[in-house]
C-alpha positions as CSV (number, residue, x, y, z in Angstrom):
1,X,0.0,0.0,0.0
2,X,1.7,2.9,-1.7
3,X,-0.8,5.5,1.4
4,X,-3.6,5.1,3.4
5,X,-4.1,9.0,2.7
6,X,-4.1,11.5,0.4
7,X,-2.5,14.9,0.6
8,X,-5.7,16.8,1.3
9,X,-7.5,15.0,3.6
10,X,-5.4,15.1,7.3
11,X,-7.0,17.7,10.1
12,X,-7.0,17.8,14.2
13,X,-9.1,15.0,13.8
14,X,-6.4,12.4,12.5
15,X,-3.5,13.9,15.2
16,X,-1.9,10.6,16.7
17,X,-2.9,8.5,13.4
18,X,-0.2,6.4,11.8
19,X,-0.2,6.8,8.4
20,X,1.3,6.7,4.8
21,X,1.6,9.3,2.1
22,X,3.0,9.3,-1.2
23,X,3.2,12.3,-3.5
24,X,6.0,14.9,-4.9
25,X,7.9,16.9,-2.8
26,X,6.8,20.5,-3.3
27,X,8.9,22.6,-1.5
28,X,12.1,21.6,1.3
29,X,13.4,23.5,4.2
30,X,17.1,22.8,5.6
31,X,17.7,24.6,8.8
32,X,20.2,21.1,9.4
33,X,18.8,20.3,13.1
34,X,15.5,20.3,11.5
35,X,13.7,19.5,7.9
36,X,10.3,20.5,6.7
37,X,8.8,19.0,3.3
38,X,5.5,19.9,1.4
39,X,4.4,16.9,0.1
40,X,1.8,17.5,-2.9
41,X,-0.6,15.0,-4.7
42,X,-4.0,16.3,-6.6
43,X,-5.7,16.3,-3.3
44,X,-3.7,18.8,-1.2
45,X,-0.6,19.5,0.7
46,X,0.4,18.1,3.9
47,X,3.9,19.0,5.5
48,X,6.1,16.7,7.0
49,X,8.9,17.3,9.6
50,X,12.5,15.2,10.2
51,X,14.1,16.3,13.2
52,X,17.4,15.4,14.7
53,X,16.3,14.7,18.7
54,X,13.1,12.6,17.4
55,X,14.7,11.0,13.7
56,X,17.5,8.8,13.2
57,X,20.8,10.4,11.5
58,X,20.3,8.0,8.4
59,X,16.5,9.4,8.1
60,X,18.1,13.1,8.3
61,X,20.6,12.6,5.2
62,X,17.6,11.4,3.4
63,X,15.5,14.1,4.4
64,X,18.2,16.2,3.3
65,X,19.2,14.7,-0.3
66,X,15.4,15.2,-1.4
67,X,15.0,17.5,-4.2
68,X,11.9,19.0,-5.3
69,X,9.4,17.0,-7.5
70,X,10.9,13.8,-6.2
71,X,8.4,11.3,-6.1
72,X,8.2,9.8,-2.3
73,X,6.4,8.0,0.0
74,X,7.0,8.5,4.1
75,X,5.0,6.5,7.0
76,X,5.1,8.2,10.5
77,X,2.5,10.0,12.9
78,X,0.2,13.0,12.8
79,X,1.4,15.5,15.0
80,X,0.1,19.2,16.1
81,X,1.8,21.5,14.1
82,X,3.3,23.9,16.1
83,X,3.0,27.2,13.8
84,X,-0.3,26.4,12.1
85,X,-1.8,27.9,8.5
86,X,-5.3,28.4,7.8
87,X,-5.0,29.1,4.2
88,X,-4.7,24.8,3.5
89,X,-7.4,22.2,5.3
90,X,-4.3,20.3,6.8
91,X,-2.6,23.5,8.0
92,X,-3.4,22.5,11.9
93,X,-0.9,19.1,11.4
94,X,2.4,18.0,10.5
95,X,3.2,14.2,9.8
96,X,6.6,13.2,11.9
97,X,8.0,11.1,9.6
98,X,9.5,7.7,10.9
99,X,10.2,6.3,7.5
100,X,11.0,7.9,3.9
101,X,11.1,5.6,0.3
102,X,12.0,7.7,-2.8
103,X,10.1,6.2,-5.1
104,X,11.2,8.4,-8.0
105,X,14.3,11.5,-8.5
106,X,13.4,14.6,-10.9
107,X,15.5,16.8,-12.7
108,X,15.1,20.7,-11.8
109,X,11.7,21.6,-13.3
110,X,12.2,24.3,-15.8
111,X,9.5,26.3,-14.0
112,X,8.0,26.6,-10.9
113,X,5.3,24.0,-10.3
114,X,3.8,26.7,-7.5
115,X,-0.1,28.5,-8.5
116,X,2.2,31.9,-9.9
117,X,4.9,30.5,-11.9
118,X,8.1,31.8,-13.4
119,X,7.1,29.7,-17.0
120,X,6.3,31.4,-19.9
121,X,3.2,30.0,-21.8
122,X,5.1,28.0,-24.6
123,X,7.6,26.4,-21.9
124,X,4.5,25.2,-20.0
125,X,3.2,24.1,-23.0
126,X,6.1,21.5,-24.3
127,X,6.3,20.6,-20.6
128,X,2.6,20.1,-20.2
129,X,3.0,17.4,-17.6
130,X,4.8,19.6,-15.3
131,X,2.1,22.6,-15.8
132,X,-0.8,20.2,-15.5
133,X,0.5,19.6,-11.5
134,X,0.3,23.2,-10.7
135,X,-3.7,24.0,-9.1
136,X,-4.9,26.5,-11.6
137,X,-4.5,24.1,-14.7
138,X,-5.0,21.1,-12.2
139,X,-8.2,22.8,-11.3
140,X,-9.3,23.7,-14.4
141,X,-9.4,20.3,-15.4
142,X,-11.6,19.0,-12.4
143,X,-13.8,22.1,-12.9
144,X,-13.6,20.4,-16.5
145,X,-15.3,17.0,-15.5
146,X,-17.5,18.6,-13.2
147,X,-19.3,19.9,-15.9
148,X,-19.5,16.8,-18.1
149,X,-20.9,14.8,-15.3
150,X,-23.6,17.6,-14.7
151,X,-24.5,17.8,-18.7
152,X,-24.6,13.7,-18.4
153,X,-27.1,13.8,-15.2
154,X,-29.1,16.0,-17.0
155,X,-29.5,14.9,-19.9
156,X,-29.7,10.9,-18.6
157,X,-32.8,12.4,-16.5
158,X,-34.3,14.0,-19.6
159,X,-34.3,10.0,-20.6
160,X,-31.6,10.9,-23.3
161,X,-29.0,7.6,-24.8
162,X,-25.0,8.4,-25.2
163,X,-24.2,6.8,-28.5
164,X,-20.4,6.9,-29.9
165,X,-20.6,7.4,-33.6
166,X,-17.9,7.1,-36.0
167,X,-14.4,8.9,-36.2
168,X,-13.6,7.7,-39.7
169,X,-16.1,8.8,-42.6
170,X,-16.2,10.1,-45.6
171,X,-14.8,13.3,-46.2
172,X,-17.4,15.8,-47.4
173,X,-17.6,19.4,-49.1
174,X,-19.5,21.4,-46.8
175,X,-18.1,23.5,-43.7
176,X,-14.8,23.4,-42.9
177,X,-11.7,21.3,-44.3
178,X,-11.7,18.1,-43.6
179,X,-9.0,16.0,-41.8
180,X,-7.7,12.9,-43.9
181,X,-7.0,9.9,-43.4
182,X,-5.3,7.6,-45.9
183,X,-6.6,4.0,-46.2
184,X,-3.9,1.4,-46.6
185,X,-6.3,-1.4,-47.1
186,X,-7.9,0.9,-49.9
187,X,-5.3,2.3,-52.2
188,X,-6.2,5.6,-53.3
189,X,-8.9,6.0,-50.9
190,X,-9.4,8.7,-47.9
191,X,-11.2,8.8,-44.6
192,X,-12.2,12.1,-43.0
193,X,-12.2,12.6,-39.1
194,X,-16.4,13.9,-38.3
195,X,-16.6,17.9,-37.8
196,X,-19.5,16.8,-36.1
197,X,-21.5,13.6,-35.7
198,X,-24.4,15.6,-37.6
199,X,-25.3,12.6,-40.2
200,X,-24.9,9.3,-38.1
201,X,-27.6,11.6,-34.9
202,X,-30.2,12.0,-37.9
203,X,-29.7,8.4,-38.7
204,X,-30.3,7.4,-35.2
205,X,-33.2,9.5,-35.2
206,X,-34.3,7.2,-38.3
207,X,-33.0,4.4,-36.1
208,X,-35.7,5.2,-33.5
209,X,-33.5,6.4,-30.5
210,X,-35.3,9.4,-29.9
211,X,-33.3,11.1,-28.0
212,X,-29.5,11.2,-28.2
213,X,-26.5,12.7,-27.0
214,X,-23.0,12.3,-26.8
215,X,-19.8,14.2,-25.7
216,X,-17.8,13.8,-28.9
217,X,-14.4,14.8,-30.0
218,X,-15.3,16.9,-33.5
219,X,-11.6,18.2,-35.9
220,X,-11.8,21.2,-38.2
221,X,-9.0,21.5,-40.4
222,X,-9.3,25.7,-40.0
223,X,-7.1,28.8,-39.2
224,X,-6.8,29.0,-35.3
225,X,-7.1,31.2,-32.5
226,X,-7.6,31.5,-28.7
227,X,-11.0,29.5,-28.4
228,X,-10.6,27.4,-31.1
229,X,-8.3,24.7,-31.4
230,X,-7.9,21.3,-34.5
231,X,-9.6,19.1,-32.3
232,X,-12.3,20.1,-29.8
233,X,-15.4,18.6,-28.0
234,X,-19.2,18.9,-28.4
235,X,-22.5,18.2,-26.8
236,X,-23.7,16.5,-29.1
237,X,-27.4,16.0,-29.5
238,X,-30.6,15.1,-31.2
239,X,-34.6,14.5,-30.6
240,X,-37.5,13.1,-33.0
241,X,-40.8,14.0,-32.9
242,X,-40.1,17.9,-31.7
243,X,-40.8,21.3,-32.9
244,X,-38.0,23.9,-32.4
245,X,-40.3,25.1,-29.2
246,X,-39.3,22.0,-27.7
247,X,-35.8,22.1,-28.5
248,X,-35.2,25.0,-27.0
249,X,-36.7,24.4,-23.5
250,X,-35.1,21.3,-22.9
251,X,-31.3,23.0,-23.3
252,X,-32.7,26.3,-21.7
253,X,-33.2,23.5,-19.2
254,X,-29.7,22.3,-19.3
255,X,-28.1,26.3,-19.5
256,X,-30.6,26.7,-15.9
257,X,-29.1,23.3,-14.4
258,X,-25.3,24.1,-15.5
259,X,-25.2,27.5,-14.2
260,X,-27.3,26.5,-10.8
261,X,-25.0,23.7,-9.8
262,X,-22.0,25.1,-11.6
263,X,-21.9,28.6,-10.2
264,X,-25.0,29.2,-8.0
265,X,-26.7,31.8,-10.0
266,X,-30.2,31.4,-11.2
267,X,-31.1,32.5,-14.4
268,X,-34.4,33.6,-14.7
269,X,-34.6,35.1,-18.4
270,X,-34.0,33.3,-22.2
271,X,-34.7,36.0,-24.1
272,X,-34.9,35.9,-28.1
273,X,-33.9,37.8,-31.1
274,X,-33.6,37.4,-34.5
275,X,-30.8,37.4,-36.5
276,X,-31.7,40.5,-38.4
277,X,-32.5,42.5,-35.1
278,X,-29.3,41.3,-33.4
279,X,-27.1,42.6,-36.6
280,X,-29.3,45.9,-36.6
281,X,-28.6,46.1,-32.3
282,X,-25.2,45.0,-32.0
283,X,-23.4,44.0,-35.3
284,X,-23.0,40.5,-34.6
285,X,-25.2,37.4,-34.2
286,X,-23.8,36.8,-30.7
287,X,-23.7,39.8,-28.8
288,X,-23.3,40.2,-25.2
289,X,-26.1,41.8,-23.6
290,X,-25.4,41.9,-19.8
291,X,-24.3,45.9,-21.3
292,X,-26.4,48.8,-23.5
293,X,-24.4,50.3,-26.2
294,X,-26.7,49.1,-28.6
295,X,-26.4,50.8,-32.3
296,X,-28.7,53.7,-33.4
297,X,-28.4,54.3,-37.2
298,X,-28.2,58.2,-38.4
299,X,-28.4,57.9,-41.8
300,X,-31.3,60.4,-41.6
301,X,-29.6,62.3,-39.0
302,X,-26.2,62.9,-40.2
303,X,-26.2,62.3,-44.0
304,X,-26.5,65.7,-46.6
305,X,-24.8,68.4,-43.6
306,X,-22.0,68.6,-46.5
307,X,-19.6,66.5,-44.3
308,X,-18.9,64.1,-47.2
309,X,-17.2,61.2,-44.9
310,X,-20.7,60.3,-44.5
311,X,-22.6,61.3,-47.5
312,X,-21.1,59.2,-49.6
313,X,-21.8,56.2,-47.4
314,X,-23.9,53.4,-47.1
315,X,-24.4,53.7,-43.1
316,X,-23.9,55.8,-40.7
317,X,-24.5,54.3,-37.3
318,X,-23.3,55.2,-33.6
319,X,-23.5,54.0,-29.9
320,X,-23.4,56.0,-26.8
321,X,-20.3,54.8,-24.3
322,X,-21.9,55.2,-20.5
323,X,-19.7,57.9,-18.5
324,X,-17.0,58.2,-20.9
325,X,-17.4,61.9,-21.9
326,X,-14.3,62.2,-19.4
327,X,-12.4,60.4,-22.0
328,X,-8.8,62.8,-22.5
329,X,-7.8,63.4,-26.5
330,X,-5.6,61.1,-26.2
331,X,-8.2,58.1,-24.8
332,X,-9.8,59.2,-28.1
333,X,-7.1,58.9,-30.2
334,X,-6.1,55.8,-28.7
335,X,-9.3,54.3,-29.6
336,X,-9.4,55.7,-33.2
337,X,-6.4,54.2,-33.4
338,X,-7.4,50.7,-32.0
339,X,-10.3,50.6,-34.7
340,X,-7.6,51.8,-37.4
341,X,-5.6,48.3,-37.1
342,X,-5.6,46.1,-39.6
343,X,-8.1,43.5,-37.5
344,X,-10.9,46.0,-37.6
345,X,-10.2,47.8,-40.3
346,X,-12.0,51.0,-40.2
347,X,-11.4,54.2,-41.6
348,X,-11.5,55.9,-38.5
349,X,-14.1,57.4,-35.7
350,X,-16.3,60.5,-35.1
351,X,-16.9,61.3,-31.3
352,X,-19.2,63.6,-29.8
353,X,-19.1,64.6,-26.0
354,X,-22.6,64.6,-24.2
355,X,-20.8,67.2,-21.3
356,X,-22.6,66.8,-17.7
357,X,-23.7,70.3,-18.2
358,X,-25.5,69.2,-21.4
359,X,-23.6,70.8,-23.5
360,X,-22.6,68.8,-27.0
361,X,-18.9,68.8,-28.5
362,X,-17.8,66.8,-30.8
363,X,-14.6,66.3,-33.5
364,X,-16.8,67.5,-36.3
365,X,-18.7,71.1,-35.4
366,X,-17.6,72.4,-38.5
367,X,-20.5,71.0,-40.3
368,X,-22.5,70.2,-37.1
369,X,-24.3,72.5,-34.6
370,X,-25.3,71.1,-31.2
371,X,-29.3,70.9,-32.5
372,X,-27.8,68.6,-34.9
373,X,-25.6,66.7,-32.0
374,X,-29.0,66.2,-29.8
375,X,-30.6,64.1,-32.2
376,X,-27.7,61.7,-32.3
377,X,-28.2,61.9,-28.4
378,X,-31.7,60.9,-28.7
379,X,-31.2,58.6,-31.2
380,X,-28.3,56.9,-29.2
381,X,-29.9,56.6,-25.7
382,X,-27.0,59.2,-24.7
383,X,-26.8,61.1,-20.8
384,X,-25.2,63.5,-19.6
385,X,-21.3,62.4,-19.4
386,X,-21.8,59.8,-22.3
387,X,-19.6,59.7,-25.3
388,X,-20.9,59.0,-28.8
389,X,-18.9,57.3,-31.2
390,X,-19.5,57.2,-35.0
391,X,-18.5,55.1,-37.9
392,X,-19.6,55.0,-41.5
393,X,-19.2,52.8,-44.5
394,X,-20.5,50.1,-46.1
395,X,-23.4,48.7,-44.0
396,X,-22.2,45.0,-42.9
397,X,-18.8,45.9,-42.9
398,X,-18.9,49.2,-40.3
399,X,-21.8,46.9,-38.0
400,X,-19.0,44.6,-37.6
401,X,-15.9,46.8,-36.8
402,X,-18.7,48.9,-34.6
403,X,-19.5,45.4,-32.8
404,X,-15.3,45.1,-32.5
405,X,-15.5,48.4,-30.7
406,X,-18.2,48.0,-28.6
407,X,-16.9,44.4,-27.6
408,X,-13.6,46.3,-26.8
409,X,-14.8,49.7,-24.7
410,X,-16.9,46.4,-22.8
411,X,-13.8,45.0,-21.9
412,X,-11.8,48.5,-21.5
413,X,-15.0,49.4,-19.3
414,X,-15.5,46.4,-17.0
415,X,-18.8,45.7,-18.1
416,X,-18.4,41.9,-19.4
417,X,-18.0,40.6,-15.5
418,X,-17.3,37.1,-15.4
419,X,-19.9,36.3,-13.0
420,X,-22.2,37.7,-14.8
421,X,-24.4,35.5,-17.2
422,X,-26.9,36.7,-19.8
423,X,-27.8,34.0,-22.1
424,X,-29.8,35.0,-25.4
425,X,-31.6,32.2,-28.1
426,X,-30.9,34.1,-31.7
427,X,-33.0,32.6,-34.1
428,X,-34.7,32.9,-37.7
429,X,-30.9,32.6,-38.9
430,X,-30.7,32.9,-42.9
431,X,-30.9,29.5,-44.5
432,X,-28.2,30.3,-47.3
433,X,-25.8,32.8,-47.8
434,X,-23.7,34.0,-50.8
435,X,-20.4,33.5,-51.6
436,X,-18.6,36.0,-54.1
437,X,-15.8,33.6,-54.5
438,X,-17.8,30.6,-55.7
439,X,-20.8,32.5,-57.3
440,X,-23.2,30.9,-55.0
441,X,-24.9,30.0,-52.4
442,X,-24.1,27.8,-48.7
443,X,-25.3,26.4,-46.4
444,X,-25.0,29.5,-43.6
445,X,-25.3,26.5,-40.7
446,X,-25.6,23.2,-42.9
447,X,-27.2,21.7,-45.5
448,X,-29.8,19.4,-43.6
449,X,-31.4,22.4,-42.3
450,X,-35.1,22.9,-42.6
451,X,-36.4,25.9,-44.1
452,X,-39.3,27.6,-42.3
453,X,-42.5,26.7,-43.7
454,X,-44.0,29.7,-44.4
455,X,-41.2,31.0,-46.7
456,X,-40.3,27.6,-48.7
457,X,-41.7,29.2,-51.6
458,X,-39.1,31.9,-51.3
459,X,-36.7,29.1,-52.7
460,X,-36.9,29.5,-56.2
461,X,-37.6,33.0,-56.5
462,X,-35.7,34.5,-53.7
463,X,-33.1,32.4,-52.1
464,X,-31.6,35.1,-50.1
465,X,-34.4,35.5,-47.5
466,X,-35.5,32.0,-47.1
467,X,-35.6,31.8,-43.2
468,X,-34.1,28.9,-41.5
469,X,-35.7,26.7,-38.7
470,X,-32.5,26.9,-36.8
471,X,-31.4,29.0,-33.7
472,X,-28.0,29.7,-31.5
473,X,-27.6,30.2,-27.9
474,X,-25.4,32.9,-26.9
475,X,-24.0,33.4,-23.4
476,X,-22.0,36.4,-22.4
477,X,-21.2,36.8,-26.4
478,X,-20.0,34.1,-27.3
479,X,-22.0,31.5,-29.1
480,X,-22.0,28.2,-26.6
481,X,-24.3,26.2,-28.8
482,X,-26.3,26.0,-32.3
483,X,-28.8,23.5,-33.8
484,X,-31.5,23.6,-36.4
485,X,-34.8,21.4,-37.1
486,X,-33.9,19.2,-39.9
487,X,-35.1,18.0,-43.4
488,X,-36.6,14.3,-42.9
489,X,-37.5,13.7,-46.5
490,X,-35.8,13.0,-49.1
491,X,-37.7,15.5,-51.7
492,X,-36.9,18.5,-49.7
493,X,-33.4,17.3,-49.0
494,X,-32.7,16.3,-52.8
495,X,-34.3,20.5,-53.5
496,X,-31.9,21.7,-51.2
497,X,-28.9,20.0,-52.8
498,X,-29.6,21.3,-55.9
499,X,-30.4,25.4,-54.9
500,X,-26.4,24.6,-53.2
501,X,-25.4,23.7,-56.6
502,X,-25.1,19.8,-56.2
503,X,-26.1,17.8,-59.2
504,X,-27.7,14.8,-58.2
505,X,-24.6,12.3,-59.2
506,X,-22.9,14.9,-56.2
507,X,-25.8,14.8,-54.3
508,X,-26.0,10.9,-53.9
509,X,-22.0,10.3,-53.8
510,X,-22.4,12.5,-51.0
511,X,-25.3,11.6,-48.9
512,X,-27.3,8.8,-50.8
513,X,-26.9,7.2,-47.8
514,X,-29.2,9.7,-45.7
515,X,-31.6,10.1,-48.5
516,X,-31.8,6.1,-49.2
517,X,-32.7,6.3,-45.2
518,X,-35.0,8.9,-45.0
519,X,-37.2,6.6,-47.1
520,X,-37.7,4.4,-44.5
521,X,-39.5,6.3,-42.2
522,X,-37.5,8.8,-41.2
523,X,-39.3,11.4,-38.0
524,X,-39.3,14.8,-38.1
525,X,-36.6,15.6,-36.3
526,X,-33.9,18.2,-34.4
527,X,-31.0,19.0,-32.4
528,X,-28.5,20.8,-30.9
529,X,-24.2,21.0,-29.8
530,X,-22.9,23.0,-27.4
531,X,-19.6,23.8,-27.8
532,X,-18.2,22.0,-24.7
533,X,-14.3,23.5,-24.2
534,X,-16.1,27.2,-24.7
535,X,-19.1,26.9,-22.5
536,X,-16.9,24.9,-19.8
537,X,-14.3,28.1,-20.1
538,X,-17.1,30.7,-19.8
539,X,-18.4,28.7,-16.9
540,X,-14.9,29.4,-15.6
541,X,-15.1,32.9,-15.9
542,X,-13.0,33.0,-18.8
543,X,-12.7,33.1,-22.7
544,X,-10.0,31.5,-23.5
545,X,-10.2,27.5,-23.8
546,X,-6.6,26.0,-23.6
547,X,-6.3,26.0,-20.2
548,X,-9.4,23.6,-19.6
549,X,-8.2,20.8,-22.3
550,X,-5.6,18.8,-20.9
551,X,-3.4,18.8,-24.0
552,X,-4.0,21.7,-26.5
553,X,-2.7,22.6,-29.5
554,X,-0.6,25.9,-30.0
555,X,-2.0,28.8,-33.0
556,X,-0.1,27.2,-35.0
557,X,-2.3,23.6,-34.6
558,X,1.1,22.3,-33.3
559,X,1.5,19.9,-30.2
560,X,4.9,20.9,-29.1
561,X,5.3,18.6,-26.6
562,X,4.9,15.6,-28.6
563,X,6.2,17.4,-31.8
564,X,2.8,17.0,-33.9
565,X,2.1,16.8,-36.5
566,X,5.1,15.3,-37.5
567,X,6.9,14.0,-40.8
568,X,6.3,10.3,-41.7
569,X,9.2,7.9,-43.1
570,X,9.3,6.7,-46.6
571,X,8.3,3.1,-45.3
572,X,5.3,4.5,-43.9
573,X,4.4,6.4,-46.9
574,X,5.0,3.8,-49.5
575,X,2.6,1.6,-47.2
576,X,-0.2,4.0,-47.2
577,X,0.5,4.5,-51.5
578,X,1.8,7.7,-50.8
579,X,5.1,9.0,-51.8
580,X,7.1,12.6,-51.4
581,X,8.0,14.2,-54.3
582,X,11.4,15.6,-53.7
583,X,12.3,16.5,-57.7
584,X,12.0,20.2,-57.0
585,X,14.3,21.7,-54.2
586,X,12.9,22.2,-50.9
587,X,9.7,20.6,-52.1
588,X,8.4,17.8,-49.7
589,X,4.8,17.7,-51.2
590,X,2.9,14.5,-50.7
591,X,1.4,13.3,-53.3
592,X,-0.9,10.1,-54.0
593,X,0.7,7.5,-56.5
């Protein structure tokens, strides 16, 4: 028996006990009569003392060759600890060690394994095993499971099925890019790892499982960021015989039961918007609304003054920033600046200062007067000590580098508070949406998506506004999860294949399979994911999700502890029929044979 206890679990309570531990030595301190060690495990820490009047001299010069992060296991008995700390459960005891086994030596970590460490974040990051003992990633990884187990209970009560589905398929031309895998049984053929399980949960639905869920591992061969990583995980989940009413109070359900038990908050309020109102409010389909700032278009209020900056545009739209008319010239500039960068992309910004003596000023009373200046007041939902800020340009384009800003001065404000959650259902998303690269029209969420009823007709004539039956749920803005009511026959489902531009030979190389099975009975049907590393992370009070998977990738989609991805040898590559074509210098392109 390696312990009889953990690390974390010794009090008063246990003082004359006899017991065993086994962990890594955390910290050592030498004053030669006398030793103290922290010995850490996932549980806790517990200190142990060797001294010279109660511990043999051979148990001293062990005591003294320990290094930290040396694995070890000591026996002896729970004592009082003289100078006690209440900032750890086992800070009234020490463990007087009669017995020490090093189970294990360690090189000097190249950081500090201690809560505020002296490692840099790609050190931690190629020695993830070290950085995974500290508590905040350690933590974050409990906090991690804690919410999986609460979405299974849940769901297993709402009388939901986990079902694994497949992690090699066919590749397919919607989305994303696709992850492949070569088949060396198959020469010349390709599997793809599943973006989502989205084909094999409708064919379940055909299969009669009614409801079904699954936390699934999903890969997206896409340009990377903070919150999104190669391979991430999903809630996975679909239900037959439901209207998109029914979809959404279940996982309003789920939201109320994760945040309840998660955090303690009760969330009263799921309030809905469409997609058109949300773009108009807030530039974005996902905005945060535990803040105001919400847009005010002036079109008719600042347009033909002779200031041609916004004459000649499409839009002109503003929000009012709460208490910032104390902003210095320089604040300003800073943040004219900040929406000049090359991520937003704007020309630049008009402010106006709502004074607290009601007086207007603003960077553009040359072709202004403060008449003019009150109306963009009014139409902003400006007070007294409020700045307005203005942008203009073509009308999707300045919504979203106005949503940047407002997302930002949130931020710069302290208005997104992380213990603060506002979640919002966006719905009536557009079914398709056009692409000037490929002349025409996708799939905005995917191709199995139902079309509202009352605008099918739309189809042929109008494309462009066909409604979709599908809706996002937004928390703190950022979209946690997305789902749609789905085609279930195969007419509708062949139609939509063709206004994406599939001929039918595409169509049924594609998904014959799905359309062969919604012959057979197929319910009408719908569903849901929830992106699981985001929604844990904002659960967590944060945005970012590589601290709460064990073993991300970097923005690059690199692994740089194990050094993935990685090249293969020739022997490998000859075995799957692939081969490296080295005729050109420097070139290492793979290529089929």
């Amino acid at each position: 028996m390696y312990r009889s206890h953990t690390c974390g679990e010794l009090n008063a309570a246990s003082i004359g006990q006899e017991v065993k531990l086994s962990g890594w030595v955390q910290k050592i301190r030498d004053k030669g009569f006398m030793v103290w060690v922290d010995l850490r495990d996932r549980y806790g820490i517990t200190q142990l003392i060797f001294d010279e009047e109660r511990s043999s001299t051979e148990l001293m010069e062990k005591a003294q060759k320990l290094g930290r992060e040396f694995v070890i296991q000591v026996s002896g008995k729970v004592i009082e600890r003289e100078s006690k700390n209440t900032n750890i459960p086992t800070g009234e005891i020490e463990v007087l060690v009669t017995e020490v086994t090093i189970l294990n030596t360690s090189l000097t970590p190249p950081f500090t394994i201690e809560d505020e460490t002296d490692g840099g974040e790609d050190l931690r990051m190629k020695y993830r095993y070290l950085d995974i003992r500290r508590n905040p990633v350690k933590n974050k990884l409990k906090f991690r499971h804690k919410v999986g187990m609460e979405v299974r209970n849940y769901l297993s009560n709402q009388d939901f099925i986990e079902v694994e589905t497949p992690y090699l398929i066919k590749s397919t031309p919607e989305g994303a890019r696709d992850f492949v895998v070569p088949s060396r049984m198959n020469e010349g053929q390709f599997y793809a790892l599943p973006q989502s399980p989205q084909t094999f949960k409708q064919l379940l639905m055909v299969g009669g499982m009614d409801k079904y869920f699954q936390i699934v591992k999903c890969f997206r061969d896409e340009d990377l960021r903070a919150d999104r990583q190669p391979e991430f995980t999903q809630i996975d989940c679909e239900m037959a015989f439901v209207e998109q009413e029914d979809i959404l109070n279940i996982f309003e359900g789920l939201t109320r039961h994760l945040l309840k038990e998660i955090n303690g908050v009760e969330v009263a309020d799921f309030p809905r918007m469409t997609y058109a109102e949300a773009m108009k409010k807030y530039g974005n389909d996902k905005p945060d609304i535990r803040f105001g700032m919400e847009f005010a278009e002036l079109n008719d209020l600042a347009k033909n003054k002779g200031f041609n900056v916004f004459d000649q545009q499409e839009l002109v739209v503003g929000i009012a920033v709460p208490g910032a008319a104390s902003f210095t010239r320089k604040e300003i500039d800073k943040l004219i600046s900040w929406v000049k960068r090359p991520q937003v992309g704007a020309n630049g910004l008009v402010w106006a200062k709502y004074n607290e003596d009601g007086t207007l000023k603003s960077s553009v009373d040359k072709f202004y007067s403060e008449e003019d200046l009150k109306t963009w007041a009014e139409a902003t939902s400006a007070k007294p000590g409020d700045l307005i800020l203005v942008m203009a340009g073509d009308a999707n384009k300045t919504r979203t580098q106005l949503s940047a800003l407002r997302m930002h001065l949130g931020n710069e404000l302290g208005l997104r508070k992380a213990d603060e959650f506002a979640p919002l259902w966006v719905v009536d998303f557009p079914l398709l949406e056009w692409d000037e690269d490929t002349q025409r029209f996708h799939a905005m969420h995917h191709p199995f998506t139902s079309p509202k009823k009352e605008d099918f007709a739309l189809l042929e004539s109008k494309p462009g506004e066909v409604r979709a039956n599908a809706y996002d749920l937004v928390l703190n803005g950022n979209e946690i999860g997305g789902g749609s009511i789905r085609i279930h026959d195969k007419e509708t489902q062949s139609k939509m294949f063709d206004y994406l531009g599939f001929t039918p030979e595409e169509a049924k190389a594609q998904f014959g399979f799905l359309m062969d099975a919604f012959q057979y009975g197929a319910p009408p049907h719908g569903g849901l994911a929830f992106g699981f590393d985001r929604l844990v992370a904002i659960l967590g009070g944060q945005e970012s999700i590589r601290d709460f998977i064990a073993f991300p990738k970097n923005n690059n989609g690199r692994d740089v502890m194990i050094d993935a991805p990685a090249k293969l040898d020739e022997a490998q590559l000859k075995e799957l029929h692939l081969q490296i074509d080295n005729q050109k210098e420097g070139s290492k392109d793979i290529h089929e044979k």
